[in-house]
Structure formats: C-alpha cells, structure tokens
C-alpha positions as CSV (number, residue, x, y, z in Angstrom):
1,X,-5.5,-24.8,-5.3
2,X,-5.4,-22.6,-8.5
3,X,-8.9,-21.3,-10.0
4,X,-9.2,-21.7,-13.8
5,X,-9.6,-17.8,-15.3
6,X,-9.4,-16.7,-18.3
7,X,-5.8,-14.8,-18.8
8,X,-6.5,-11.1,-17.4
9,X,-3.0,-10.6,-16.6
10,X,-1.9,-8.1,-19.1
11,X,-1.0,-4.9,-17.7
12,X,-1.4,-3.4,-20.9
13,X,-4.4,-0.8,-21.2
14,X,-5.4,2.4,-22.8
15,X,-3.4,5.7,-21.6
16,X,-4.1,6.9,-18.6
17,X,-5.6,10.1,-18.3
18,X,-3.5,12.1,-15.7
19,X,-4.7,14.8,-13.6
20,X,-2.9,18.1,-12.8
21,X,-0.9,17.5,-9.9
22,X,-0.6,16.1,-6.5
23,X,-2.1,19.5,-4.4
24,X,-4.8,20.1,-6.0
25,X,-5.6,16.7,-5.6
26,X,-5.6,16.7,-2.0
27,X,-7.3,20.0,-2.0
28,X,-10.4,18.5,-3.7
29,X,-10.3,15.7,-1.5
30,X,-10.3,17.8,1.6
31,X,-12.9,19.9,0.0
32,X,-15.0,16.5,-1.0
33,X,-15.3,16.0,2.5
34,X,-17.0,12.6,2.8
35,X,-18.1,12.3,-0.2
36,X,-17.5,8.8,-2.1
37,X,-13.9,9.1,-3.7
38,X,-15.4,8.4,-7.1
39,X,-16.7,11.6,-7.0
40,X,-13.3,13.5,-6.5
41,X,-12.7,14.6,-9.9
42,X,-9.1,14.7,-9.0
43,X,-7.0,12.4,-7.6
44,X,-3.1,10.8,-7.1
45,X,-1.8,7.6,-8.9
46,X,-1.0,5.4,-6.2
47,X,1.7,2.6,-7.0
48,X,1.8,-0.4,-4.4
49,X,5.4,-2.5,-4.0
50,X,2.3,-5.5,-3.6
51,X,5.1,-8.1,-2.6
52,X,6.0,-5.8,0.6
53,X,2.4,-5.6,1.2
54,X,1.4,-9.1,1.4
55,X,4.6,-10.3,3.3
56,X,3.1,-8.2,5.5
57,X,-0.4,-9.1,5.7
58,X,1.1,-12.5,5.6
59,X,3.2,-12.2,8.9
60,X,0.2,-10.1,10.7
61,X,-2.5,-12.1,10.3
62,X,-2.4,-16.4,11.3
63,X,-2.3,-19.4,9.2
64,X,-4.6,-20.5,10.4
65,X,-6.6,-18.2,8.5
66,X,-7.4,-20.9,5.5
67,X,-9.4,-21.5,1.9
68,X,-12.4,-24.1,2.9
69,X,-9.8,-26.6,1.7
70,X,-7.0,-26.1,3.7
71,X,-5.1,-23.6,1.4
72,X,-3.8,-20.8,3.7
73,X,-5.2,-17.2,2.4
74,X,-3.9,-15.2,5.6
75,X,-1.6,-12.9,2.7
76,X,-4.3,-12.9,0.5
77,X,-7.1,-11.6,2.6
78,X,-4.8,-9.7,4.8
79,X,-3.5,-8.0,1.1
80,X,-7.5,-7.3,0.0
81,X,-7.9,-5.5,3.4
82,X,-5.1,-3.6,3.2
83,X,-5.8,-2.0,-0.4
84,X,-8.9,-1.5,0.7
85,X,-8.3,0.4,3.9
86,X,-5.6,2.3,1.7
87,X,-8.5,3.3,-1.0
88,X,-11.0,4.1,1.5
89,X,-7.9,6.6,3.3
90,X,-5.9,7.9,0.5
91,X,-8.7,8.2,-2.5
92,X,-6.6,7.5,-5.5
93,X,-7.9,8.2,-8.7
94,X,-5.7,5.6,-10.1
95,X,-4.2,2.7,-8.5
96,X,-1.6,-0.1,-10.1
97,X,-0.3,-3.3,-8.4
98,X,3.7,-3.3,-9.6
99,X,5.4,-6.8,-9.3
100,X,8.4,-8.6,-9.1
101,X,9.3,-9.9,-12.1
102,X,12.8,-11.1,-11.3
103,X,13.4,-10.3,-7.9
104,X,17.2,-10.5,-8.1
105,X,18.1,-8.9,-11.7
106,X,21.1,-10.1,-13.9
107,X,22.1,-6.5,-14.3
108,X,22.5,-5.8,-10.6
109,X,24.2,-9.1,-9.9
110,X,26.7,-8.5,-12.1
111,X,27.5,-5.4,-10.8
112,X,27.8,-6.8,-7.3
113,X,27.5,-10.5,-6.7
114,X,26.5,-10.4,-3.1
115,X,23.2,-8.6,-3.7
116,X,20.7,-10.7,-2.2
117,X,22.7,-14.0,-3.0
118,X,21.9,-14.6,1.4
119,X,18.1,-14.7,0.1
120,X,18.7,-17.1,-2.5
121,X,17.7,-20.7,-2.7
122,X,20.4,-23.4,-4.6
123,X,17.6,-22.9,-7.6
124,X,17.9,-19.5,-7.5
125,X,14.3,-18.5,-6.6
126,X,13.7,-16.4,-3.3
127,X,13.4,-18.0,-0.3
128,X,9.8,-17.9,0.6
129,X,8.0,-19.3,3.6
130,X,5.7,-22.6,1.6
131,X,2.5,-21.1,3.0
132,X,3.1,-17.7,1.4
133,X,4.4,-19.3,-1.7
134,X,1.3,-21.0,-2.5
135,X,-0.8,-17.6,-2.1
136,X,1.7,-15.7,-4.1
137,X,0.1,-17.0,-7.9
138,X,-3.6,-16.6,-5.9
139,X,-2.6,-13.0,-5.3
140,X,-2.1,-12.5,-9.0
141,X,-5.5,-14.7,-9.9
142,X,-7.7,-12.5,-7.3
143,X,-6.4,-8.4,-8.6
144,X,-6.6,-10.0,-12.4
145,X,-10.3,-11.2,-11.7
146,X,-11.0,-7.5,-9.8
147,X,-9.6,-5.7,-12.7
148,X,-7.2,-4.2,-10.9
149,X,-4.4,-2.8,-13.0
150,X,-1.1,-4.9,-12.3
151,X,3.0,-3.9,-14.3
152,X,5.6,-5.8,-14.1
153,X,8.4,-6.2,-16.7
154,X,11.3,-9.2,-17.1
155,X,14.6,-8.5,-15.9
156,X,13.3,-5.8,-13.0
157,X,12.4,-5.6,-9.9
158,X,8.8,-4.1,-8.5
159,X,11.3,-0.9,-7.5
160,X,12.4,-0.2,-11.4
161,X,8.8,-0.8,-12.1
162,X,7.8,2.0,-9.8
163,X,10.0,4.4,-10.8
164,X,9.4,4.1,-14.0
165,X,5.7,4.8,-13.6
166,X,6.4,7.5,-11.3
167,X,8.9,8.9,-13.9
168,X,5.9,8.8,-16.5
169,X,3.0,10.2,-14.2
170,X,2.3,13.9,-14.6
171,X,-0.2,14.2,-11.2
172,X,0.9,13.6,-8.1
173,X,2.1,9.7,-6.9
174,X,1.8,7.7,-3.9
175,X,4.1,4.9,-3.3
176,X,3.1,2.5,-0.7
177,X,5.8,0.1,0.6
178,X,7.5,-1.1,3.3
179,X,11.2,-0.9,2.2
180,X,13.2,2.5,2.6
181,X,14.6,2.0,-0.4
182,X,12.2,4.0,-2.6
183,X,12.5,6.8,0.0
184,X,15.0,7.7,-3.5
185,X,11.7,8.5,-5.5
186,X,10.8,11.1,-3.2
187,X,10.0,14.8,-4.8
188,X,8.2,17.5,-3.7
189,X,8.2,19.7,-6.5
190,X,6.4,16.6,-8.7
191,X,4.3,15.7,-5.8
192,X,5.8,11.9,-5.5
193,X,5.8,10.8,-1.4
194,X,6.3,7.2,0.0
195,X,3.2,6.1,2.4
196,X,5.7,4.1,4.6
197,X,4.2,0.8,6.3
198,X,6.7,-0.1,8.7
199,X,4.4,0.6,11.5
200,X,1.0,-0.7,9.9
201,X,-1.6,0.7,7.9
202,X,-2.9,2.3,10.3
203,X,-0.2,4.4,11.4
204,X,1.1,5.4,7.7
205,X,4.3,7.3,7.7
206,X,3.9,10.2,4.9
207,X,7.7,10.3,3.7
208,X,8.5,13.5,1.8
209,X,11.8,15.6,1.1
210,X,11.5,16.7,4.8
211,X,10.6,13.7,6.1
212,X,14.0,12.3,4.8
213,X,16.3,15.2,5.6
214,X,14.5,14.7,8.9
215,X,15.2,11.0,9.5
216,X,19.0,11.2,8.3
217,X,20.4,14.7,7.9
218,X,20.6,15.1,4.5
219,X,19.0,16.6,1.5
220,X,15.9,15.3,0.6
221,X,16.3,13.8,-3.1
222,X,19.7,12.6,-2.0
223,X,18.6,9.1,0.2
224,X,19.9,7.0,-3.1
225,X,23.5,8.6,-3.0
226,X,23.5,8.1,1.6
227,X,22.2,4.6,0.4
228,X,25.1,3.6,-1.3
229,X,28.3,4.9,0.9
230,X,25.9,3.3,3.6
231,X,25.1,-0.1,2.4
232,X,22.2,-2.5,3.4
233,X,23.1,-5.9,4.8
234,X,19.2,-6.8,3.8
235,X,19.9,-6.6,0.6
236,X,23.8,-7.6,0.1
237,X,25.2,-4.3,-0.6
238,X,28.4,-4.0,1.3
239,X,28.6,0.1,1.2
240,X,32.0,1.2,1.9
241,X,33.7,-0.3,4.7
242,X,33.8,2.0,7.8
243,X,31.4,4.2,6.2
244,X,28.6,3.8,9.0
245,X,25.4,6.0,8.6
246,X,26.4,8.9,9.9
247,X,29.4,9.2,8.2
248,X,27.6,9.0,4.9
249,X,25.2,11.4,6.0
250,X,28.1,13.5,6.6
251,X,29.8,13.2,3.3
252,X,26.7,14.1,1.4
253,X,26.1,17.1,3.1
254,X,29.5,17.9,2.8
255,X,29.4,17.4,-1.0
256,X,26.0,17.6,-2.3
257,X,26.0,14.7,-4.3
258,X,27.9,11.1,-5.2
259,X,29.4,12.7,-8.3
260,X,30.3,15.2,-6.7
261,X,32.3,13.0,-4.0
262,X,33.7,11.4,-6.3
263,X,35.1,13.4,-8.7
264,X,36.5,15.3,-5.7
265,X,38.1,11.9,-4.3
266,X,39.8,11.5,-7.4
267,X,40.7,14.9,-8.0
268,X,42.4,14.9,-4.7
269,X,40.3,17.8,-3.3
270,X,39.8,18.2,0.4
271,X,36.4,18.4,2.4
272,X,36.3,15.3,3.2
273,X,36.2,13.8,7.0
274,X,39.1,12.9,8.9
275,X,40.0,9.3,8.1
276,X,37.8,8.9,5.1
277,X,39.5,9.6,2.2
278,X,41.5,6.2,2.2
279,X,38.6,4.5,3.2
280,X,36.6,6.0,-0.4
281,X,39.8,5.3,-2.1
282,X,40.1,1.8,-1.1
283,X,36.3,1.3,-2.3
284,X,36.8,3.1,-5.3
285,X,35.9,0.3,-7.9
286,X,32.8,-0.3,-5.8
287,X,31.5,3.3,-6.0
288,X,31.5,2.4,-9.8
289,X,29.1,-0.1,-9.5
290,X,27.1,0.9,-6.6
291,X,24.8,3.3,-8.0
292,X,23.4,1.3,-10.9
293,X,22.4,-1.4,-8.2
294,X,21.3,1.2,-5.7
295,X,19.1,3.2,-8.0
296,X,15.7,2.1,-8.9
297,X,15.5,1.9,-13.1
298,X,13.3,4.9,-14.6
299,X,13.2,3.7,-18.2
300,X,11.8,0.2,-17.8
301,X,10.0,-0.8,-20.8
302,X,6.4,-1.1,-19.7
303,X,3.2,-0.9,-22.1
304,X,0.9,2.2,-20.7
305,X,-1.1,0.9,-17.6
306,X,-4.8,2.2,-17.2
307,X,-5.5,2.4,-13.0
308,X,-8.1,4.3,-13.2
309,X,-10.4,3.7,-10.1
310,X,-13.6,1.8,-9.9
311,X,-11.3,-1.3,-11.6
312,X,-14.1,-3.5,-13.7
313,X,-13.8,-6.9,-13.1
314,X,-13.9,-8.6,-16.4
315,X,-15.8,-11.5,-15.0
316,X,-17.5,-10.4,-11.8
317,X,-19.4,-13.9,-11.3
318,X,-15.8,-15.6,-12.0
319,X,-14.4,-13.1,-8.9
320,X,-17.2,-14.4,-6.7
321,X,-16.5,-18.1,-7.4
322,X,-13.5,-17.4,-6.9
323,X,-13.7,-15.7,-3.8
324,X,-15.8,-18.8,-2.6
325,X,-13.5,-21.1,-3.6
326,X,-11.0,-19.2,-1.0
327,X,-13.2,-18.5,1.3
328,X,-12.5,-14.7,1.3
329,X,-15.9,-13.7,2.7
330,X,-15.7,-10.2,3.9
331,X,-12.4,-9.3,3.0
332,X,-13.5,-9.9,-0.7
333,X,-16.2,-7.7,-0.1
334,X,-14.9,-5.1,1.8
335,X,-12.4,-5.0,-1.4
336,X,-15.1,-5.0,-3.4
337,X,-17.0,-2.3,-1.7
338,X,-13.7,-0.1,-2.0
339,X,-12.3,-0.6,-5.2
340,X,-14.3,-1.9,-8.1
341,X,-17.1,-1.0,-10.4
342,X,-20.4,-2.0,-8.7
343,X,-18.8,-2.8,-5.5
344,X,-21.0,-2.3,-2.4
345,X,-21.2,0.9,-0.7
C-alpha cells in the first residue's frame, strides 16, 4: 500500500537558526515550567537514528496492529508515538529524522570486508523482517507529509549523517538511538549527549562524558578508539584478537588515545599490558583500517536542514488521508498534537 504525495522528500531547507548552547537551553526549559515547548525560546537540535527507532517500535508493539487493509503499521505508529513522547519530554527546538542511505557503505567495506556482510542478503540489501520492510517507504511518506525535517546522503550511513549535523550545530544536540556506537559523538564542552533507548523511552539513558567513563573506564570522548581494539561482532568488526573489553579499556587509559598506541607500538615503547604487544603487532594492518570504519563521518555532504519545531505539513488534508488510509488514528494525532504546526493541544 503506498499513498500517492507529492515529492516532500528533500531535506533541503533554509539555514537553521541555532541557539546558544545546550545549558541554557535546559535552563529555560526548566524555568518554562509547563509551559508549551513552543514557547521555550531556546532549545537543543535533536537528531533521531529513525531506523533504530522503528525497529524498535516494530519489535514492541504486535503485527497485528494493521492499515484497514491488512498492511501492518505496528513500526509506524509505534515510531509516531515515540517521537512524540520524545518531543513532549525533551522539548527540542529543532528536530531532524537522519536516514540510512546505504546501510553498508563501499568505503567501510573495503576497508574491512566482514562488516555487516552476516546482515546481508545474496542482493545485497539488509535483511529485514517482510512486515517491517513494507512500512519502511510508509515511514518516509508519513514524516514527508508532517513536514518533518528528514537528511540522508548516498554512500553513508544514518551515523555519518549524524555526525555531521552534530559537527555543524552550534547549540546543544540530542542524539536519540539505540546503538552504542554514537556514544563516540559524545561532548560535554559542546553540549552533544546520546538519549540511549536500550531500555525504552520511558526509561531514557542520558549518556554523557561521565556516563561513558562510567560504563567502561575510560575517558569520555575516547568510546570510538575502546571501540575499535574491542570490536563488535553486531556489526562485523573483528577488533583485535584477544583484545576483550577490558583490555581495551585498559590500553586507552594507559595511552590516552589510538594514535598514541600506536605510534608507541611501532616505536617499540613500553606501557603496554603483559601479553599484548604481540597481540597489537599481529593486528597491526587492521588498526590501519579500523578507525575509518569505526568512526562515524563528520564531513558528509548534506544541503542545510531546517528542523525547526512546529514542522508544517505541506498538505495537512493529504496527512489526514493518509493517516486514514493507515489507520493511524490516535497515534497520528498524538503526533500531531506534539509536533506540527496546528497540531492539537
């Protein structure tokens, strides 16, 4: 089932007009009290990794859940709910949907061939359970008719797409996602924090510098350079063989940094822990490689990208046929009510 719209796809807008910074945004919310977010006159951007957000919507909420047709919209209306509940919570002042362009990128495959080639079907798409697939082009119909602001480029991944926008934002940033792999974009001194999902929306985990030094002993805008002597068999990447997590941890507090390491390693230096020097040696070539795959890209090529909150749908009487056609009922206009111009409140 695919709704005929007109194509509102383009993520490219006028520049965004930034607030100061991430503190001061939270201060005015505080001192808003409950007053309707719009009228926060400072806010954070908030980026949302939307493939790890309806995966989960579409694993916590039944198939059963369907379109008057049959269609299943369980990750659709689960995902509506979700950014509403997040708007409602956080109070953004700008919010964009970044995408998966190519979910396994050239670059990083042919730096390492195993990365995510276990995820792969014989076409090369993802594999992807039929009755998420057919939301997954929904998904995109449904923000583009709210007016939601959505970036995504060729060639990257929704991580490079974050980045990149976090690189560029000069207030404060909120990445919501489920996958600890942008725990790397974490920065206290720019105001950029992951709002972790792994244990539902309704228990968001805040992840900051000491949230991170925290969970695995290191220093807090290190997790990329733990990330690669580490590995993660989720995604394909080896890390260095008998290098477990605690090792790794070790070795970056010992030396700081990855460049550091290395250029120690090959300037036979000591420091390093018993039995792991050959180990690092033996991986060498693959610590070459490593950190271009590990790290997310901060230079992707994206137009500018307006999410300035309340989104204006471009059609709102397209939206609601839309809706209808889906049967979205009140997850629509919860949204609705959150997020867009006119929306209830």
């Amino acid at each position: 089932m695919a709704p005929i719209m007109p194509d509102v796809t383009d993520p490219s807008a006028r520049h965004a007009r930034h607030a100061r910074h991430a503190r001061q945004g939270r201060q005015a919310q505080d001192a808003a009290g409950r007053r309707a977010w719009q009228d926060c006159g400072v806010g954070s951007l908030m980026l949302l990794d939307t493939a790890s957000l309806y995966y989960r919507a579409f694993y916590g909420m039944p198939e059963t859940v369907t379109a008057p047709d049959g269609t299943p919209v369980n990750a659709i209306r689960g995902l509506l709910d979700a950014i509403a509940r997040l708007v409602r919570d956080v109070r953004p002042r700008e919010l964009v949907a970044c995408g998966d362009a190519d979910w396994r990128p050239q670059f990083r495959v042919d730096a390492i061939g195993s990365y995510k080639a276990h995820r792969a079907e014989p076409d090369g798409t993802e594999q992807t359970p039929p009755a998420l697939a057919v939301q997954i082009p929904l998904i995109t119909q449904v923000l583009a008719a709210s007016g939601i602001a959505m970036a995504e480029h060729p060639g990257y991944e929704a991580d490079d797409v974050i980045a990149t926008l976090a690189a560029r934002s000069r207030t404060g940033v909120d990445v919501v996602t489920g996958d600890r792999d942008l725990f790397q974009l974490v920065d206290d001194e720019r105001g950029v924090r992951v709002l972790y999902t792994i244990r539902g929306l309704g228990r968001l985990e805040a992840v900051d510098e000491a949230a991170v030094s925290s969970k695995y002993d290191i220093p807090g805008k290190a997790y990329a350079d733990f990330a690669v002597l580490r590995g993660d068999p989720s995604d394909g990447l080896p890390g260095v063989p008998g290098i477990g997590e605690k090792t790794a941890a070790a070795l970056i507090r010992a030396f700081g940094s990855l460049t550091a390491l290395i250029s120690a390693l090959d300037l036979g230096h000591g420091g390093f822990p018993p039995g792991t020097r050959k180990k690092l040696e033996a991986a060498r070539g693959y610590l070459d490689v490593a950190p271009d795959v590990v790290k997310a890209a901060t230079d992707v090529p994206l137009p500018d990208v307006d999410g300035t909150l309340p989104a204006r749908p471009p059609d709102p009487d397209l939206l609601a046929e839309i809706g209808a056609a889906l049967g979205l009922g009140s997850s629509l206009t919860r949204f609705r009510a959150a997020v867009t111009e006119g929306g209830i409140p």
